[in-house]
C-alpha positions as CSV (number, residue, x, y, z in Angstrom):
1,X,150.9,111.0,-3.6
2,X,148.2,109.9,-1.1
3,X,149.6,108.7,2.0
4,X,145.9,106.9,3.4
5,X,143.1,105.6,1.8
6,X,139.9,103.8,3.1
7,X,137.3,102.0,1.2
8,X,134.1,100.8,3.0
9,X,131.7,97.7,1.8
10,X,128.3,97.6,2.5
11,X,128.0,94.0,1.8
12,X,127.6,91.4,3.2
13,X,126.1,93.4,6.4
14,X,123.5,94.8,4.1
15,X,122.5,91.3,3.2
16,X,122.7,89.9,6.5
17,X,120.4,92.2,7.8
18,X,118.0,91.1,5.6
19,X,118.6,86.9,5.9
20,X,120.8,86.6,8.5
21,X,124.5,85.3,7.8
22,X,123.5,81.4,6.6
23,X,121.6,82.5,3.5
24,X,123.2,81.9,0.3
25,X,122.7,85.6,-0.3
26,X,125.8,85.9,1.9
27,X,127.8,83.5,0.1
28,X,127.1,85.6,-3.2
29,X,128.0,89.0,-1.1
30,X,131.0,87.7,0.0
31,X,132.2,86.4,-3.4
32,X,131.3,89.7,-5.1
33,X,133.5,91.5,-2.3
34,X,136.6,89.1,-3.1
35,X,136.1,90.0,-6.7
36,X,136.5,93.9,-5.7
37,X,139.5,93.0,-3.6
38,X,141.2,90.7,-6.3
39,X,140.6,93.9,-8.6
40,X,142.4,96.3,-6.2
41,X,144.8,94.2,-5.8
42,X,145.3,93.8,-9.3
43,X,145.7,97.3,-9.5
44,X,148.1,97.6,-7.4
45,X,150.1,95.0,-9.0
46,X,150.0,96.4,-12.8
47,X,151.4,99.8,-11.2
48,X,154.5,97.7,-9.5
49,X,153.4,99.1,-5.8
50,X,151.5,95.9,-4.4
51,X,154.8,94.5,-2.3
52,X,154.9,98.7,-1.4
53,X,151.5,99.1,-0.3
54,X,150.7,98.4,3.4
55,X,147.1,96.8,2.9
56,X,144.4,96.4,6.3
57,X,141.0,94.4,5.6
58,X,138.5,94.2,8.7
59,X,135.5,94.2,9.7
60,X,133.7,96.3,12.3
61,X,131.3,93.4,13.6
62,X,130.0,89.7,13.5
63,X,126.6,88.9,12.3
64,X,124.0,86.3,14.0
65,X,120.8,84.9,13.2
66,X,117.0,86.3,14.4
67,X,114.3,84.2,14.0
68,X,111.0,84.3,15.5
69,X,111.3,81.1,18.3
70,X,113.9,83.9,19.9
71,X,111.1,86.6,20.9
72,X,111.0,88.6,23.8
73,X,107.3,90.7,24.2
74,X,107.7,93.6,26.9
75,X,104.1,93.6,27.0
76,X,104.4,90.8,29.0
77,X,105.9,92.3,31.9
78,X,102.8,94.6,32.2
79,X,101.6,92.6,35.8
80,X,105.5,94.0,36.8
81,X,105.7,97.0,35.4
82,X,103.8,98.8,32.0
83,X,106.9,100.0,29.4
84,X,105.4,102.4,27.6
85,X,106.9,102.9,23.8
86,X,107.9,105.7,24.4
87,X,110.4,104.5,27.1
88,X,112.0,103.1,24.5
89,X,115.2,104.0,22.5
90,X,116.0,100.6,20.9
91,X,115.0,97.4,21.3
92,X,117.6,94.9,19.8
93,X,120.4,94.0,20.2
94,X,120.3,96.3,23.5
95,X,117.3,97.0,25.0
96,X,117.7,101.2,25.8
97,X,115.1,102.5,28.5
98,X,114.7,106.1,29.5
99,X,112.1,106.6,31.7
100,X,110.1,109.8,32.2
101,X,111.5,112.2,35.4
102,X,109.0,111.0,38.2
103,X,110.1,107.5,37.5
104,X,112.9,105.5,39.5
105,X,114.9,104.0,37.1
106,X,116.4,101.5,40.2
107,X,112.6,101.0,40.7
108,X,111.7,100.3,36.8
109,X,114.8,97.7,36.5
110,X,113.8,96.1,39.8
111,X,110.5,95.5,38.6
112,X,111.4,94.1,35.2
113,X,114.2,91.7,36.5
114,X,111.2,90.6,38.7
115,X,109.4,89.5,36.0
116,X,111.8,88.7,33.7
117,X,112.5,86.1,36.0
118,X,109.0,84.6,37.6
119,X,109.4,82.0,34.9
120,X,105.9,83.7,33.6
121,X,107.3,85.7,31.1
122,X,108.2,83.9,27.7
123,X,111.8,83.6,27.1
124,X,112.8,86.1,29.7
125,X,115.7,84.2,31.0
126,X,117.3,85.5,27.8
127,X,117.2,89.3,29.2
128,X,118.8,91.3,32.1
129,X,118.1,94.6,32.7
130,X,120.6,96.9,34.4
131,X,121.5,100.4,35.6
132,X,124.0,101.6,33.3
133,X,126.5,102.0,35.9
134,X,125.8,98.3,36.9
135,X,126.4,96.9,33.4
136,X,129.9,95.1,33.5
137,X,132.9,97.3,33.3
138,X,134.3,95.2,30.8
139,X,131.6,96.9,28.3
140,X,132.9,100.2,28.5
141,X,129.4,101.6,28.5
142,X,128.2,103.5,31.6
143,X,129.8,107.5,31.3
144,X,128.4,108.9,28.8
145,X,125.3,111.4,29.2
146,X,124.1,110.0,25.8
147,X,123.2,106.7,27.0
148,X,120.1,106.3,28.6
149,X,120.4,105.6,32.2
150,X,118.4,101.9,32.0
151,X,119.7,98.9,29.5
152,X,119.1,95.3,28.7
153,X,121.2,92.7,27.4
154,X,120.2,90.6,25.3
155,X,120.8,87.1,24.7
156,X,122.6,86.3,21.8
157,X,120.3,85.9,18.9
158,X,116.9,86.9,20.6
159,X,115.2,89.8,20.0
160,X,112.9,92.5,21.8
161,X,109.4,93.5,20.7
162,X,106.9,96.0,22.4
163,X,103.8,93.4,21.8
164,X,102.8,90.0,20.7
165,X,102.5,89.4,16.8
166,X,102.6,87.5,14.3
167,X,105.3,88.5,11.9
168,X,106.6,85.8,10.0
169,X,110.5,87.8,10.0
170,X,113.8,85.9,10.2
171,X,117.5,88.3,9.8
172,X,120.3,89.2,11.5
173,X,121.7,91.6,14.2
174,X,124.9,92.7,15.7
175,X,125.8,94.6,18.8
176,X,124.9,91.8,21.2
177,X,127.7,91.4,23.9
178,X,131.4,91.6,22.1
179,X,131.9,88.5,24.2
180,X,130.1,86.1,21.9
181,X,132.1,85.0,19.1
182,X,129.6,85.4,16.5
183,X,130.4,89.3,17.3
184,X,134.2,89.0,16.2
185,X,135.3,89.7,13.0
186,X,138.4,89.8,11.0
187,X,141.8,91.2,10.4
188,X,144.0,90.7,7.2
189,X,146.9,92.3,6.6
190,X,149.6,92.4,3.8
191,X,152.6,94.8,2.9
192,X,156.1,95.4,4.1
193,X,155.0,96.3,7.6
194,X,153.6,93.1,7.7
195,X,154.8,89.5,8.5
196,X,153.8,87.1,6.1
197,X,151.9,84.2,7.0
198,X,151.9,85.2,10.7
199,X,148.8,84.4,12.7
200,X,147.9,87.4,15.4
201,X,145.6,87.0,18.4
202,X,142.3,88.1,18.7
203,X,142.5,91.7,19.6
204,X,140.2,94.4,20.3
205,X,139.4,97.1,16.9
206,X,140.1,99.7,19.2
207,X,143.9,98.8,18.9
208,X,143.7,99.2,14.7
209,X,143.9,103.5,15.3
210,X,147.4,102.7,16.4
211,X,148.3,100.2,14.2
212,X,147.8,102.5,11.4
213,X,149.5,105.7,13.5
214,X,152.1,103.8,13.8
215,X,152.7,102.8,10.0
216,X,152.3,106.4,8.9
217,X,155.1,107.5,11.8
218,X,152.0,109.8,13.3
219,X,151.5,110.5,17.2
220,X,148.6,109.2,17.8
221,X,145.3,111.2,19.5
222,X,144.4,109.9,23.0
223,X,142.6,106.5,22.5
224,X,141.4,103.2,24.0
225,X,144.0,101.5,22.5
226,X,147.0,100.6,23.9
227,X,150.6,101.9,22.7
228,X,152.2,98.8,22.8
229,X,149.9,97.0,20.8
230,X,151.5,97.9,17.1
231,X,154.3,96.1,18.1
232,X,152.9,92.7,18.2
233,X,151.7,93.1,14.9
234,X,154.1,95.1,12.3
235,X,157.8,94.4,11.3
236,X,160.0,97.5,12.4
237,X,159.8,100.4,10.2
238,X,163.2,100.5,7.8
């Protein structure tokens, strides 16, 4: 008998993508995602295992809103500093620079700040650029050889372009700063290692690896979680 399944939804991040998460296209992906649910669960019930059955539901992210009024061009900046496109690794949510050897990354995010704040440059209050090893500890996001040694957060909601156009284009992005609570998601949780009708804290996702460890009776891998953490959430095991 299986001891761990997982099931993964595309919707409604598929749709919110595309309209951002106020269309009525999310309302209809959301209600065709309860209908799966209510058919699991179902399921489980007709077998007699529901009440048995330790069941998680979360997300991995929010969702907010990009519209056009929330542009930021790069070609702006070019009286600064010229970013050439192929600087670039992503523009939105985080704006990812490696430069080419030669050039001084401290020197490329001096320049940039500079003009992202002369007040010249069209909403670029809304952007900070950083060395990575300047970005707020908090973020987690500064030892790996992976990420490019320049970034820029993004306010939340605005988005980075290369040039000035015209695109008539309204969606929605995630992966602005976990801070924002359009970022959080959520957590549900129902079987016998589980409290019902308690409310729990917002917590970080990284502390859901030990959650599940702990309902399985595994040792968990070294993680960013911390070992207490199961303990705030689940019943004691029988």
């Amino acid at each position: 008998m299986p001891q761990f399944l997982t099931l993964y939804f595309e919707d409604p991040d598929h749709q919110g993508h595309q309209v951002g998460p106020d269309d009525p296209a999310i309302t209809d992906a959301v209600t065709h995602i309860d209908e799966m649910i209510g058919r699991l669960i179902a399921g489980l019930e007709a077998r007699g295992v529901f009440e048995d059955v330790n069941i998680i539901l979360v997300g991995d992210h929010g969702m907010v809103g990009t519209c056009d009024q929330k542009l930021l061009f790069l070609e702006e900046l070019a009286p600064w500093i010229e970013v050439k496109a192929d600087w670039v690794l992503s523009r939105t949510p985080l704006l990812a620079i490696r430069p080419p050897d030669g050039v001084s990354p401290a020197e490329v995010v001096a320049k940039m700040n500079e003009g992202l704040s002369s007040g010249k440059v069209k909403n670029g209050q809304y952007l900070k650029m950083y060395l990575k090893e300047d970005l707020p500890s908090r973020l987690h996001y500064s030892e790996s050889y992976r990420i490019p040694p320049i970034i820029g957060l993004v306010a939340e909601g605005y988005k980075v372009e290369m040039k000035v156009s015209k695109k008539n284009e309204c969606g929605g992005a995630h992966g602005y700063d976990n801070a924002f609570f359009s970022m959080r998601t959520i957590f549900i949780a129902h079987g016998p290692r589980f409290e019902e009708g308690k409310i729990v804290p917002s917590f970080l996702n990284v502390e859901i690896y030990n959650v599940i460890a702990s309902i399985l009776s595994l040792k968990p891998a070294p993680n960013n979680g911390s070992s207490s953490f199961p303990g705030t959430v689940l019943l004691p095991s029988e």
